[in-house]
N, C-alpha and C positions, 0 to 999 in steps of 0.2 A: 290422798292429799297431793301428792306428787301429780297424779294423773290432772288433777285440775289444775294445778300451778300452770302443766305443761300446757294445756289448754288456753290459760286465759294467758300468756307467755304468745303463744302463737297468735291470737287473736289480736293480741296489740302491736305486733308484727305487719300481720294483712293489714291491718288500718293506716300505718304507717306507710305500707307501701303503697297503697291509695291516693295520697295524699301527690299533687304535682308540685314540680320542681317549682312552681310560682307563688304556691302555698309556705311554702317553706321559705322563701326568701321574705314576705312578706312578715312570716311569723319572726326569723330571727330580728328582718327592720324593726320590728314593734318591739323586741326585746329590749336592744340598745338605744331606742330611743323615745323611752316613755314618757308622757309629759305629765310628772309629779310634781310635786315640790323639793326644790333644791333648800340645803342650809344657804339662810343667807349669810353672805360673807359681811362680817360687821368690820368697817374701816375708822381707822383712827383720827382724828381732825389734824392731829398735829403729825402725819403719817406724809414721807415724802416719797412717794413713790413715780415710777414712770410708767406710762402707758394702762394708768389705771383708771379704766369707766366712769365717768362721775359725771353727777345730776347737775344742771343749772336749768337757770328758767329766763325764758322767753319772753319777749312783749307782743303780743296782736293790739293793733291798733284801729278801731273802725268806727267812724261820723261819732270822733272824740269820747268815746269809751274804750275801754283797756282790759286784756285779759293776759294773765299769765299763764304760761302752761312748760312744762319740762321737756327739755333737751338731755342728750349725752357728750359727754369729748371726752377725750384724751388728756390726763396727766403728763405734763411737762416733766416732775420731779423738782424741777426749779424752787418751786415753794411750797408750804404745807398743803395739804389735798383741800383745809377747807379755805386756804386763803387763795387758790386756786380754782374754787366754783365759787364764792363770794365775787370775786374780779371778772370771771368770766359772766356772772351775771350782771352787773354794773354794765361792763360793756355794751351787753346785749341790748340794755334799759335803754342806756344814752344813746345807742343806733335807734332803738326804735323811736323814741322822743327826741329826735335829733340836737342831742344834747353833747357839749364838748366830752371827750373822753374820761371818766374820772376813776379810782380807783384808790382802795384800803392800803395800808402798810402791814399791819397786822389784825388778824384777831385771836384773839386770847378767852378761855372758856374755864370756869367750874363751877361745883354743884350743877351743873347741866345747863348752864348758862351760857353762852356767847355773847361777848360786846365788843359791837361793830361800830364804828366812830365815823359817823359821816359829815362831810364839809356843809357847812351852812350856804356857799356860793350855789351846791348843787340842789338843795332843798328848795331853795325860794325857785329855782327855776323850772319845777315840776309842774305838771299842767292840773288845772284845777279836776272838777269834778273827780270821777274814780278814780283818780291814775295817782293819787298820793296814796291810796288804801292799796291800790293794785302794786304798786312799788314796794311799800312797805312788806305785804304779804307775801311777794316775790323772793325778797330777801328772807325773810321768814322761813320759806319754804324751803330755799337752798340752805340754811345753815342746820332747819330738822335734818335733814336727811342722812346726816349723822346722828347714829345711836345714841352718842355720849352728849348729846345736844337737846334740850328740849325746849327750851326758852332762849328769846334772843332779846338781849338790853341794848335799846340805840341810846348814842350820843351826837350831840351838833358840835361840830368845835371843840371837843371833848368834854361839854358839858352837858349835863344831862336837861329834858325839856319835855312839855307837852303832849308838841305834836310834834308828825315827821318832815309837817311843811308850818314853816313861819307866817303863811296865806292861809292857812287850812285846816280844819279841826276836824279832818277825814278819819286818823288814824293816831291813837294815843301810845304814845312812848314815853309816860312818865312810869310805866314799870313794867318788867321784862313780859316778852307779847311771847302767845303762846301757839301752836299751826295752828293754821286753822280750820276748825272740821268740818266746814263746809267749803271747797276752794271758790272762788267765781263766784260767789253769792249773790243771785239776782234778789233775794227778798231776804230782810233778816227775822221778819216773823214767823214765830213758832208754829209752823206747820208742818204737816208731811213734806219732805221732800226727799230727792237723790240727786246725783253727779251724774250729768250725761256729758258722753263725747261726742264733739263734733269737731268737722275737718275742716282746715285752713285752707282758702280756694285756691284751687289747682294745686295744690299738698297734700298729702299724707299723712302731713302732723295735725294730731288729736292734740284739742282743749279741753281740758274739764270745766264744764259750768255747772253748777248747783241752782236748779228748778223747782218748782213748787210742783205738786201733786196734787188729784183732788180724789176725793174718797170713791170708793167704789170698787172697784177692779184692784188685783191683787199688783202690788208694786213691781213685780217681774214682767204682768202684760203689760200694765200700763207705760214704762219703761221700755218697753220691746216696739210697742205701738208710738210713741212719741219719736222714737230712734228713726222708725221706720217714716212717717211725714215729714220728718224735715224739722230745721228752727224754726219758730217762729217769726212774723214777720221784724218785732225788735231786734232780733237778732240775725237780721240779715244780711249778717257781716262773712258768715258761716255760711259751709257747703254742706249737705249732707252726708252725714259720714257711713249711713248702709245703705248702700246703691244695689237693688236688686233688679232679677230679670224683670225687660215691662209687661210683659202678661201673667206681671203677680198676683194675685187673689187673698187680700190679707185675712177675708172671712176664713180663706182654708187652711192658714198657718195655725199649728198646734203650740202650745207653751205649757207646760205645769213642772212643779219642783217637786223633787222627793230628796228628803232629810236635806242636806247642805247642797247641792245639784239641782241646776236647771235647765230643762230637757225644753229643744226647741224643734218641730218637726216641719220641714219644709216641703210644700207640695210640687218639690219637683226636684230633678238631678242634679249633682254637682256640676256635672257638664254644663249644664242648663247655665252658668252663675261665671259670667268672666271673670278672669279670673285678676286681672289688677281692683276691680269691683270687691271680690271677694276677700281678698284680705284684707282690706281699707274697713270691710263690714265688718269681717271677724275679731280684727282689734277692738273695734267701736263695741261691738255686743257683750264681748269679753270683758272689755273693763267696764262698760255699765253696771252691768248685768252684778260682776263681784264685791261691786261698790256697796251696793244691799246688804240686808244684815242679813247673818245666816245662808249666805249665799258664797259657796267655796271654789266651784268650776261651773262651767258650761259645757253640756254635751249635746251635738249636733245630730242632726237625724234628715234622712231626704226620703221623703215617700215610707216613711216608716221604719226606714233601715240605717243601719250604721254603714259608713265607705271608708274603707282603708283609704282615703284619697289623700297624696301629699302634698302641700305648698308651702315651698321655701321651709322653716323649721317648724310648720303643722303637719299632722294629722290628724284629720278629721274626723277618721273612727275613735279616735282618743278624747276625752272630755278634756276640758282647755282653762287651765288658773289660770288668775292674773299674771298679765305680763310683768315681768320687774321693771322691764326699762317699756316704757310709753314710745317714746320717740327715739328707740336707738339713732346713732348716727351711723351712715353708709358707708 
């Protein structure tokens, strides 16, 4: 017994010493820096803190249709965290609708409610078509985004009403609105669909819009293939958000899911894939791609292989969850 211990003892030895100094640095990198799932840190709304991450949402504006989509900044401390992405999104609105500056005093929350009290001067001045639903959902969005949050009850003048515009019967706030599970909804008819991302021109930052699907093909290629052409022509407000190499061959790209992961093999090198190109895709694929049901990471393949390859806080060879933050800020 002794004599084989010593044996396979040495044996793991030789292999070890095998092994190059760049093998090793690489294995300990992958160590510390695995890309799992983190606990998420759950924040308080009525939480004052400073320099703490937090979600607001944006306005895209393009030939008078409207998309929100999420931002990050920094906590003042000054005021509650959510009366602090409430006001930061207001802002945001009124820049992009070039609207006077307005902004909440407080909001106040239970049983999982929030009620946000918005001025009637600022309602009637919202622009028709989507941008009263895009608004309202915007605010929506930013007040989920706390745990202890799930519903949001508007008031006009601190009385409660209809709609969210006195012009417009876009979006009903006669009782507390709930997120919404499809964001960006181009169709509200009950058909297949998913959330794809696309990029804001000559930006970085990802929108979610909610698309229609048509039967046939499994929602991962389909989804992979749509990413891959471009918006459509209504939606040519939008850049595409996965720029690949141009002598791609989309016949040759590989896609299939085994259990919650979906493997996508690409017929050529990382080198091959510029690299501001490739992270701009890898977001976009990433959060598509996790949007699906039963779909938990993304694992990347080139020529059949996995590549230790790293970019900014990726590795390649690591299968990749959803991002938490969409649009960190810089």
């Amino acid at each position: 017994m002794r004599r084989v211990f010593f044996l396979l003892l040495l044996t793991s030895l030789l292999l070890t010493s095998c092994q190059s100094p760049s093998e090793h640095v690489v294995s300990d990198y992958l160590e510390q820096n695995r890309q799992v799932k983190t606990e998420e840190v759950l924040l308080s709304p009525t939480d004052q803190m400073k320099d703490q991450p937090l979600v607001f949402y944006n306005l895209y504006a393009s030939q008078n249709r409207y998309w929100y989509y999420p931002e990050t900044f920094l906590s003042t401390g000054e005021d509650t965290l959510v009366l602090q992405a409430v006001n930061k999104t207001l802002a945001a609105i009124c820049q992009s609708l070039g609207l006077e500056e307005f902004s909440v005093e407080s909001i106040q929350h239970k049983n999982k409610i929030a009620e946000i009290d918005l001025a009637g001067k600022f309602t009637e001045l919202l622009p028709p078509l989507n941008a009263v639903r895009t608004v309202g959902e915007a605010l929506v969005m930013t007040l989920t985004e706390f745990a202890e949050i799930e519903r949001a009850q508007f008031f006009i003048d601190g009385q409660t009403g209809n709609f969210l515009s006195r012009n417009s019967a876009q979006f009903e706030i006669n009782l507390p609105v709930s997120r919404p599970t499809w964001p960006n909804e181009e169709s509200p008819r009950p058909e297949q669909k998913t959330v794809f991302y696309w990029a804001l021109p000559k930006s970085d930052r990802l929108v979610p819009i909610t698309l229609p699907l048509v039967l046939g093909e499994t929602v991962e290629k389909q989804a992979l293939k749509v990413l891959i052409s471009g918006p459509d022509s209504y939606l040519n407000g939008f850049s595409p958000s996965v720029k690949l190499p141009l002598d791609f061959d989309y016949s040759q790209l590989q896609i299939y899911k085994e259990e919650e992961r979906v493997y996508i093999n690409f017929p050529f090198e990382p080198a091959d894939w510029p690299e501001e190109d490739l992270l701009l895709s890898l977001r976009a694929i990433v959060q598509t791609l996790t949007e699906i049901e039963n779909v938990e990471s993304v694992q990347f393949l080139f020529l059949g292989k996995k590549h230790n390859v790293f970019y900014e806080n990726f590795n390649l060879g690591l299968a990749i969850e959803k991002l938490p933050l969409l649009n960190p800020n810089n």
